[in-house]
N, C-alpha and C positions, 0 to 999 in steps of 0.2 A: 504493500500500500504506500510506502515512503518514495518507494521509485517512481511510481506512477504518478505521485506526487511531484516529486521532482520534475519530471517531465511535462504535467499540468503546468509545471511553475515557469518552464523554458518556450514554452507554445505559448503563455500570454503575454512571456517578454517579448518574441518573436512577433507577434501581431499587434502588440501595444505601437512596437518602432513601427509596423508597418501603418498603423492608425497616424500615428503621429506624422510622418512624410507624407499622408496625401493630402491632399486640397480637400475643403469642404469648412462648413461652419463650425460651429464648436458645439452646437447642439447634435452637431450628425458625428461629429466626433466621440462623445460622449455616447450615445446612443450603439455604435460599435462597438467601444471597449464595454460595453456590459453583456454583449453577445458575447465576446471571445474570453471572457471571465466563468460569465456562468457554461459554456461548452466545453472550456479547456477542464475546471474544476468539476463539470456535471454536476453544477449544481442547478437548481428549479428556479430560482430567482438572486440576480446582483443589481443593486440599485447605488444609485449618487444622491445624495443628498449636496444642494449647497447654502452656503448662508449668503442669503440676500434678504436686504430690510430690516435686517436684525430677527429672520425665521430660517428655520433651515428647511428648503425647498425643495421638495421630489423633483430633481432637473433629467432623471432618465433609468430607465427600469429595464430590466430583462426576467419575467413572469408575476408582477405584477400590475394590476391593473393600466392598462395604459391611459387611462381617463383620468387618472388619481394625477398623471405627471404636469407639475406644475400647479396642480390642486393643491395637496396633499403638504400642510406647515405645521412644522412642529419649532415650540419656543428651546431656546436654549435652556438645556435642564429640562427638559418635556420628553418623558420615551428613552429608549434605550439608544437614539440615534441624538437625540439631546443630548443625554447624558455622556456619551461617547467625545461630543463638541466640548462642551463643559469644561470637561475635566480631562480632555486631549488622551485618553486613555484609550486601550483594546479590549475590546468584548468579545468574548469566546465559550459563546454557551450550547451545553446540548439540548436543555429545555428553555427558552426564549421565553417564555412565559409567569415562568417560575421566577424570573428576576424579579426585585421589588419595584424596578424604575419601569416594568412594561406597559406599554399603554398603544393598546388595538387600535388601528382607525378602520374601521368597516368598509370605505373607500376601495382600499389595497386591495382587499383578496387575500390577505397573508394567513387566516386563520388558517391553511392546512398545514402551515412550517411550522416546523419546530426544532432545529436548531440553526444557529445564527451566529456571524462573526462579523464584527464592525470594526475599522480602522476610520482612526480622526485624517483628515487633509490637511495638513500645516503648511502654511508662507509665516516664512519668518516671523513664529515661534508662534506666531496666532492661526486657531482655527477658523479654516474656511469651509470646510465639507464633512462629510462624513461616506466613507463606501462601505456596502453592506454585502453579503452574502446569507443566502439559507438555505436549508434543505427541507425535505419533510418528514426524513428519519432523524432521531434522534443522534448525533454524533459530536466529539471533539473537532474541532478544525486540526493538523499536521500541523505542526508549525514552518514548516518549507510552504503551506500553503499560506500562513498568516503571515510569512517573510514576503512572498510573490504579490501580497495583497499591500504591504506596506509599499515597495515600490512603485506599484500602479499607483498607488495615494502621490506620491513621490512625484511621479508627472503628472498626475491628473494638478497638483498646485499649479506647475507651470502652466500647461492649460489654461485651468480657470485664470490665473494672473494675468496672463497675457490676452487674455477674450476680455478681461475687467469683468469677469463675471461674479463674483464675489467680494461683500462687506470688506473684509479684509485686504483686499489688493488695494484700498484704495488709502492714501494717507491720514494723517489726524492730526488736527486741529490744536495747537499750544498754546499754552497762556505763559504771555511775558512778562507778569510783573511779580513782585516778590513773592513765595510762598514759604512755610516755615513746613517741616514734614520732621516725625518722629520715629524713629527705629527699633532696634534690638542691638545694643551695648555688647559690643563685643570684644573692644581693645580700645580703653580708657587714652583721654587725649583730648585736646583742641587743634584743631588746623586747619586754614582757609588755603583756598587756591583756585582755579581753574577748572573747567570741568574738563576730563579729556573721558571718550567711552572707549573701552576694552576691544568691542566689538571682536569678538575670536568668530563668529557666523560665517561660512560660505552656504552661499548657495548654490546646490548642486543642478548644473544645467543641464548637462548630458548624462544618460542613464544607462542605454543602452551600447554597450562596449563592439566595436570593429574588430579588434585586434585581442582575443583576449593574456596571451602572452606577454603581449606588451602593457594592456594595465597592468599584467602582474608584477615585470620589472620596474614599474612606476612605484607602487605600493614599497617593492623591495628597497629600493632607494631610497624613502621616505622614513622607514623606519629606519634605515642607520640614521639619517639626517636626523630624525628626531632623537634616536635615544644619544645620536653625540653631543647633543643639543641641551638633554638634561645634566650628560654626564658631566659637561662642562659647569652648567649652573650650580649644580651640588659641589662644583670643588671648587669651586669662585665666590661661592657666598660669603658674607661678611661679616656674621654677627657669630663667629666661631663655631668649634664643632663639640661635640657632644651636647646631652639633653635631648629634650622630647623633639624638637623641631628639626633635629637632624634627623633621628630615627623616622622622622615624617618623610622626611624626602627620602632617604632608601625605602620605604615602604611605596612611594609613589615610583621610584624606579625599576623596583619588582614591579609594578602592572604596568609600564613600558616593555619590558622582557618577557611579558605574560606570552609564551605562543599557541595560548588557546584563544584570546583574542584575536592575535595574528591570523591564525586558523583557519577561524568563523569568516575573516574579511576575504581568505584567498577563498575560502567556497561560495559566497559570495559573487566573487570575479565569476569563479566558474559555473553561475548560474547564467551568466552572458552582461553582468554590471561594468561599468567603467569603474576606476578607482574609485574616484570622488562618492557615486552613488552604493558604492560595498562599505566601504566607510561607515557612509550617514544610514543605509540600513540595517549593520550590525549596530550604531547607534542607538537608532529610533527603534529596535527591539528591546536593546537593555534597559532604555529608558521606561519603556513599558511594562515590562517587568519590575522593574522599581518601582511602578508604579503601583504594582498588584500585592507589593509586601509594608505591610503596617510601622515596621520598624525601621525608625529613624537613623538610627547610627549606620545600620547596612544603606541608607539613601543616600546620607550624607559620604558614607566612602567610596561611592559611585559618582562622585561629583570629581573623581580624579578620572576617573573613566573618563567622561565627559570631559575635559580637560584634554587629554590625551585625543581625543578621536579630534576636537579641533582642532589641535594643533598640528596632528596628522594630515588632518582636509587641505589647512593651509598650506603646508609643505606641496602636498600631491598637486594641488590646484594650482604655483605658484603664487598664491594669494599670500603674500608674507607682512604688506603695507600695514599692519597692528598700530597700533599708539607706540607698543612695548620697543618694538623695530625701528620706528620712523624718530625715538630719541622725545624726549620731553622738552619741551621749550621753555616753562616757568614751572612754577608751584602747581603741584599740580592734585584735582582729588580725581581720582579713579573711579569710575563708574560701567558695574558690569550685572550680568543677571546673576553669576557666581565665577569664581577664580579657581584655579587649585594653584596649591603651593611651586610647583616649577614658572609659572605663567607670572604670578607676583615675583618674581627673581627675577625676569625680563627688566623689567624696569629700574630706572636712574633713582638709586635711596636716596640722591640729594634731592631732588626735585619730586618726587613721592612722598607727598604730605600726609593723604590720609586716604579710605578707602570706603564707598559706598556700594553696596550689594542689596541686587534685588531681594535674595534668598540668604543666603550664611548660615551658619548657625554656631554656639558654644563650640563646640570640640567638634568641625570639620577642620579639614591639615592645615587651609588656607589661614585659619584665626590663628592655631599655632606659631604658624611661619611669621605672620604680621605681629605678633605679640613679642616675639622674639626679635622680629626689625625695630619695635618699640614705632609701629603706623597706627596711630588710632582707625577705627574700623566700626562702623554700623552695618547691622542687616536687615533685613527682614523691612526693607523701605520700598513696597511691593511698588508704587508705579513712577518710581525716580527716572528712570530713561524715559520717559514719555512727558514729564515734567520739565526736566533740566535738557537744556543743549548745547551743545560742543561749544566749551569756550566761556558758561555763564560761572559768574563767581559763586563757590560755593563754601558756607563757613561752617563746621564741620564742630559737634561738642558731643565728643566719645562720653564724657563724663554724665551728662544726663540725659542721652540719647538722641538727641534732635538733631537738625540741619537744617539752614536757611539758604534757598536757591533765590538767584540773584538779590540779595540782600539790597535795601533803601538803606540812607546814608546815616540813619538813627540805630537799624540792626547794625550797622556797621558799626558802629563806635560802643555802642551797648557790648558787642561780640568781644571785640578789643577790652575793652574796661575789664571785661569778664576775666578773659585771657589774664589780663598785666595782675587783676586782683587775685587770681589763680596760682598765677606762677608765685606771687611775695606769699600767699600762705601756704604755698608748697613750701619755699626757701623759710617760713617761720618752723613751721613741722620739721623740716629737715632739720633745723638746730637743736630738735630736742632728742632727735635721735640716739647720741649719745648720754644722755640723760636718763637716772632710772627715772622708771616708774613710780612714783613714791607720791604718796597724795600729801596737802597741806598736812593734815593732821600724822606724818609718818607709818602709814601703812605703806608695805612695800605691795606694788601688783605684780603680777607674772605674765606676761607680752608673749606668747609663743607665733606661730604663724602656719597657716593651712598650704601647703604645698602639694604639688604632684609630680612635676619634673625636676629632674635633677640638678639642674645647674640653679635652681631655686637656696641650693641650700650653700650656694657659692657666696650667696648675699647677704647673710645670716647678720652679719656685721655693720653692711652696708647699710640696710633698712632698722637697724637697731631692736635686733629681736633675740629672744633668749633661745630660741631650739625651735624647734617644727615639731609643733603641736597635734598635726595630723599629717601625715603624706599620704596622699591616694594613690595607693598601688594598683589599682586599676586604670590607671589614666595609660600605663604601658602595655595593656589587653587592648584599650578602645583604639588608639591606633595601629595597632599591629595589623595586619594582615589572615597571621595564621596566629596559634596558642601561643606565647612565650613561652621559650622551654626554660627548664632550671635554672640554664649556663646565664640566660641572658637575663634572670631575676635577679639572679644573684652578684652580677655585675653592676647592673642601677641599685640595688641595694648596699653593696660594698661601695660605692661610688658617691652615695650620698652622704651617709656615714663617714667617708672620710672626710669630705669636703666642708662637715657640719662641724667636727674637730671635736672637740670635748663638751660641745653643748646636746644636749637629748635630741631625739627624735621617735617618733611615736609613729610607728607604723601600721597603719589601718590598712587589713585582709580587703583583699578584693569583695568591691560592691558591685559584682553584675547581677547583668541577669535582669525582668521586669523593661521598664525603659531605658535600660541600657544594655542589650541584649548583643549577644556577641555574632553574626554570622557562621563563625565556623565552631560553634559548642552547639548546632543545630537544636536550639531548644524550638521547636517549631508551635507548642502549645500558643495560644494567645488567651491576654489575660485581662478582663473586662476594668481590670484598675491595678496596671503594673507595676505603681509605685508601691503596693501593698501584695503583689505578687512573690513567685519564686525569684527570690533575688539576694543578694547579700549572703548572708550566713546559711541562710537556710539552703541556697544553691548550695554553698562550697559545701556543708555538710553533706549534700546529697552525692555531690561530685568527690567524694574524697581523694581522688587521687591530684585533684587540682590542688585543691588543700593541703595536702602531704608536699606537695612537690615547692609551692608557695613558703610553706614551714622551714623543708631545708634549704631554700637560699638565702633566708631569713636570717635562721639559724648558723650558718655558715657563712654569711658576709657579716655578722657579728662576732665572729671568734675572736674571745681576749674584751670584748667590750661589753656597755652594756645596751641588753636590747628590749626596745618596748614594743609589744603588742599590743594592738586594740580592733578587738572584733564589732562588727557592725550588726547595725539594727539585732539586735536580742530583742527576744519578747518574752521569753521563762528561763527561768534560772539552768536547766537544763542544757540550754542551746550551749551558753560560754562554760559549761563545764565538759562538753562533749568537745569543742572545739580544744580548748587547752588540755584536755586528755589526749588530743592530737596530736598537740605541738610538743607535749613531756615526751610520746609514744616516741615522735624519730629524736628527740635530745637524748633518750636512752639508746637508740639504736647506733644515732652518730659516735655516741660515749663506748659503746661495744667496737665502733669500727675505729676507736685511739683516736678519734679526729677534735681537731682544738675548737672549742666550744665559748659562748658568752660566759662573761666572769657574773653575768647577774641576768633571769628573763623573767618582766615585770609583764604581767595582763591586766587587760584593761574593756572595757566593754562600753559601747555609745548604748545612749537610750533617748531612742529616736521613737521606741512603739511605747503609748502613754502605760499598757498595760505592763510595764516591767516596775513602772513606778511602784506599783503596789506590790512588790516583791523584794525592796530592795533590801529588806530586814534579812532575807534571805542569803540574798545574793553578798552582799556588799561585807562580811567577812572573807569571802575567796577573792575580792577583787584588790588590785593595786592600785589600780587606780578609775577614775569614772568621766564619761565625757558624753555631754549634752550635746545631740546633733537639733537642733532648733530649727533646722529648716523642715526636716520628716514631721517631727515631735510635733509642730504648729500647726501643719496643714492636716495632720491624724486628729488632733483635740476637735481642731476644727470643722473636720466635714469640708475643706476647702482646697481645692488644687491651686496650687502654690503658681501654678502656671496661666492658671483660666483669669487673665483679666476682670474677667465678670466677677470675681469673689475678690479681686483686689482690699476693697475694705473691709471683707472680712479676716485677711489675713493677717492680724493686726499683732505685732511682739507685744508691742506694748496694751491689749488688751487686760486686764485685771483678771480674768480667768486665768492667762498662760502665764501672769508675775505670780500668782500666788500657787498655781501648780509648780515652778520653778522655785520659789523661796522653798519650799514644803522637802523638794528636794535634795537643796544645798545645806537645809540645818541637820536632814538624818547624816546626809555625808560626814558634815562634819563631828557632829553625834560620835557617829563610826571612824573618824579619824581617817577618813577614805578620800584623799583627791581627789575634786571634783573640779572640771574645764568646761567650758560654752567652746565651742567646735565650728556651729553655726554664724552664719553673715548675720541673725543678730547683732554678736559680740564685737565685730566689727561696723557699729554706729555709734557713733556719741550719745546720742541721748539713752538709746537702748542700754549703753554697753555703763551708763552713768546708773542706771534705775537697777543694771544688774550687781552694781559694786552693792547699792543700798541692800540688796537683799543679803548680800553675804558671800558675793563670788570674789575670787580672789583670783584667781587664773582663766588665761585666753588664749584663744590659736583664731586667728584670723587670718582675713588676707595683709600680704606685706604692706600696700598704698596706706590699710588703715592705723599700721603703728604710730606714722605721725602725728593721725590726727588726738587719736587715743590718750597719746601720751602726754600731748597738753592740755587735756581735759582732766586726766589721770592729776594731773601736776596744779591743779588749778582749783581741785574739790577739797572738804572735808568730810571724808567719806561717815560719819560720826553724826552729821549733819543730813548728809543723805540719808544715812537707813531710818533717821528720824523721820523724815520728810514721807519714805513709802511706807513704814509703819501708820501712817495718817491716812494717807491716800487710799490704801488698801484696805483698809479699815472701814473709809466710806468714800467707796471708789466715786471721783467725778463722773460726767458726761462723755466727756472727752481728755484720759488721759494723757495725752500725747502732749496736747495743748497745756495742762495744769503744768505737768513736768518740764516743758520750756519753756515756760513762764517763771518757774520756779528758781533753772537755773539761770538764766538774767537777770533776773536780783541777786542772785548770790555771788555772778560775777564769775559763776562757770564756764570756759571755752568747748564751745561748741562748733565743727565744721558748720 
């Protein structure tokens, strides 16, 4: 069936070119390739949908009613050929009906099908059409035949763009005067400049290959050109080597080397494609695919893919004229729909100011890479290329997420003021750096810092912090490729540790699993609320050989020192005594095999799920120590995804429910004489992290930016004074505590960011 397929696949290519060379209108055009679709396929019915008017409009049918064409509108989002437009996706169903989005129009005739495949039509990057197929047996489509299907889509844009027969082809309308647009913070920063766009797009004009040989040496070419092209980038970069953002780029140069993408592009060719279009349709397949899996982290590492295949295009196409290539002329902010990390190395770090992204996200390679060049960086500013244009000033504030395109001469100096007032309280922070922690009244605080890469702990000094508080040893799973094996834990964990010197570090076990799911640990379950899913402990528990393996590089790149564990998310006392029966199991094994071991192994357990609170009577004699993740902890009290906008005010630290669930647990702690940390970006705000002294914490792990602020706030209270102040409050909580407490500390003359 797969051959026959194939063959199907090479008869519509074969008639499509031939469609395409003759003369005739673009209705009679259309109205052919749905013959030589549904003959070649044997299928009962192939239709086109196009978008004109803003409906997507039966423009031509092969066994569907012929009276329905040009009838027959369906809204964007209306039907599974809607739906398909929408959201640029591939539909591939054996019961058509059974889908939730289906919606019959009696017109058609279609009631006898029942199964069905739809590809979206895209020009440049927006949908214009949609083409359909169906049968009347139940079946899966081949995907040799949903590949042959993507192609035809592939010309059919040209087509329709060239007849102007679709919404899409046609330009859109801008507005030139100031607008202000707000993001997703992704690499802290102010910086204005120029708008230059990225633009990595070809469009591919020719599909069907003469010569197929010779696209093949095209292709071959292209990929050394490209992988010498990375190779070079990665050994030219500037911002030194080792840490996470190196390990990003050899990860991205493994899927340059990949030759099962390679592969898929040469079978491709030999389906009768030109370069260019094997390319953009082993593309515009993984793209869909991506599209069909829920989990973000696998999307986001597909955006190196994506990366990769245009820069390929470029190469094969000649198309090399980028921004990156043609050199930067001033200051300049970057504007693209997404980057991968080899593409950002293109460009001039003196004149790469800052960078705006359609998409982004946290922990895609790109933000790594940028955070490491120290380029502030927004994402998630969904229609900036359709706003801004080439060359409009744009003033760029990583710090609270916004951006003003072509700014008026008021944002302008507002921007500046900002800036210049920015920089002197960064340069007052920075002085206090060196400065302990010690409040007016002589309590000393403890300043740790939340880390995850390596060369974090090179700064230790620099940002004026006492040890790393927490390091996420999962930050070296999310981007890896394939599992970290031992050698390579054991080496960023031996690496930190020495680089930290004789200040602690406190190493927290791999948090996957849930929304942060790995691709290649195939947990394929999906789970209706991931952050409360299999994840954290309870994966590695289940997984023990991760755990084991996790324990001895641990274990091992601590020999002779001392090493701290802290296991994540607990919910029963149970969990962290199974896990640290783990960790003793190989210390006794490693001790059997004479190998040199930590001179001290201290555990420690987060309590992120509220229900451990009520256990700590328990728990908190086996524990060394105790650390509050405030970020889980908050949004579990509250019924609130930490993420959903919409609950924004509900998720509130400084609520009087989560200060007095927090107090309750710092007085058992110390009760118990048990170390207890804030972990959480609470602890990392002034006012939060002020209302948390009054209850009775003493110790912090934050992020580094916030030690400065911290510590002059730290340096500025009488913490004696504080716990009196929440003693009141909490007693007879205001309306709005946020407001009482900053109110509070401006009279007392407390510094606050």
């Amino acid at each position: 069936m797969v051959e026959s397929a194939a063959i199907a696949a090479r008869e519509i290519l074969t008639g499509l070119h031939a469609v395409m060379a003759a003369r005739g209108s673009a209705q009679a055009k259309l109205d052919k390739v749905v013959d030589i679709i549904a003959e070649a396929m044997e299928s009962e019915v192939c239709s086109i949908y196009v978008l004109k008017e803003g409906h997507l409009e039966l423009f031509a049918t092969h066994g569907l009613n012929r009276e329905a064409v040009h009838k027959t509108r369906l809204e964007m989002g209306e039907g599974l050929v809607g739906t398909i437009a929408e959201q640029m996706l591939i539909l591939n169903l054996e019961e058509a009906s059974r889908h939730p989005q289906f919606a019959f129009r009696p017109e058609t005739g279609e009631e006898h099908f029942h199964s069905f495949a739809g590809i979206p039509i895209v020009r440049r990057e927006t949908p214009i059409g949609v083409l359909t197929v169906q049968h009347e047996d139940s079946r899966k489509y081949l995907e040799v035949e949903i590949e042959a299907l993507q192609t035809v889509a592939m010309v059919l844009s040209e087509l329709l763009a060239s007849a102007g027969l679709a919404d899409g082809t046609k330009g859109r309308a801008r507005d030139t005067g100031s607008q202000a647009l707000a993001g997703l913070k992704l690499v802290t920063g102010m910086a204005r400049g120029r708008a230059v766009f990225h633009q990595p797009k070809v469009t591919v004009e020719h599909t069907v290959a003469e010569d197929i040989e010779a696209e093949r040496a095209r292709v071959y070419s292209a990929f050394r050109k490209m992988r010498e092209q990375i190779d070079n980038n990665i050994r030219d970069a500037e911002f030194g080597v080792g840490g996470e953002h190196h390990e990003v780029l050899e990860t991205y140069k493994m899927f340059a080397y990949d030759e099962g993408w390679s592969r898929r592009i040469n079978e491709a060719i030999d389906s009768g494609l030109t370069a260019e279009a094997a390319i953009e349709r082993v593309q515009q397949r993984t793209r869909a695919r991506m599209q069909e899996i829920d989990d973000p982290l696998l999307k986001e590492r597909m955006h190196d893919l994506e990366d990769l295949s245009n820069r390929l295009l470029r190469i094969v196409s000649g198309k090399l004229g980028t921004a990156a290539s043609q050199g930067l002329q001033e200051d300049t902010i970057l504007i693209a729909r997404n980057l991968g990390p080899a593409e950002l190395l293109d460009y001039d770090k003196r004149r790469l100011k800052g960078i705006v992204l359609q998409e982004g996200s946290l922990t895609a390679h790109v933000t790594i890479v940028a955070r490491a060049m120290g380029v502030p960086m927004l994402g998630k500013v969904e229609d900036i290329r359709h706003i801004a244009a080439e060359g409009d000033e744009i003033l760029l504030d990583g710090d609270h997420g916004t951006l003003v395109v072509r700014p008026e001469p008021r944002e302008r100096d507002q921007f500046d003021q900002s800036m210049a007032t920015t920089q002197a309280r960064r340069a007052e922070f920075a002085a206090n750096l060196s400065k302990p922690a010690q409040t007016l009244d002589g309590l000393a605080v403890e300043l740790m810092v939340n880390a995850g890469l390596a060369e974090d702990a090179d700064h230790l000094d620099a940002v004026g912090a006492e040890g790393i508080g927490l390091f996420r040893t999962e930050f070296q799973f999310l981007v890896a490729a394939t599992l970290p094996g031992r050698e390579s834990q054991y080496k960023l964990y031996k690496s930190v540790l020495q680089a930290a010197g004789d200040k602690p570090v406190v190493f927290r076990t791999i948090d996957i699993g849930g929304d942060k799911a790995l691709p290649y640990l195939d947990e394929k379950d999906e789970a209706e609320n991931p952050a409360m899913g299999w994840r954290a402990l309870r994966l590695s528990l289940d997984r023990q050989a991760l755990m084991k393996a996790q324990a001895r590089a641990l274990i091992e790149a601590a020999a002779g020192r001392h090493l701290k564990v802290m296991f994540p998310m607990v919910s029963e006392p149970w969990e962290y005594e199974e896990a640290r029966a783990l960790f003793e199991d190989q210390i006794a094994w490693l001790r059997g095999q004479k190998r040199f071991l930590p001179t001290v192994v201290e555990y420690g357990a987060m309590l992120e799920v509220p229900a451990l609170a009520e256990m700590l009577d328990q728990l908190l004699p086996r524990l060394d120590f105790l650390s509050i993740g405030t970020n889980d902890l908050t949004q579990f009290l509250f019924a609130a995804d930490r993420g959903d906008p919409r609950l924004a005010d509900r998720y509130d630290w400084l609520s009087p429910a989560i200060l007095r669930f927090l107090k309750r647990i710092i007085a058992q702690c110390d009760a118990a004489e048990t170390p207890v940390r804030i972990c959480g970006e609470m602890g990392g705000r002034t006012l939060e992290a002020m209302a948390l002294l009054g209850l009775g914490l003493r110790r912090f792990s934050i992020t580094p930016a916030a030690v400065g602020p911290l510590k002059a706030m730290i340096r500025s209270l009488d913490v004696a004074k504080v716990a009196e102040q929440m003693d009141e409050l909490l007693a007879n909580p205001p309306r709005d505590m946020r407001r009482a407490l900053a109110s509070w500390a401006r009279e007392t003359g407390v510094i606050l960011d």
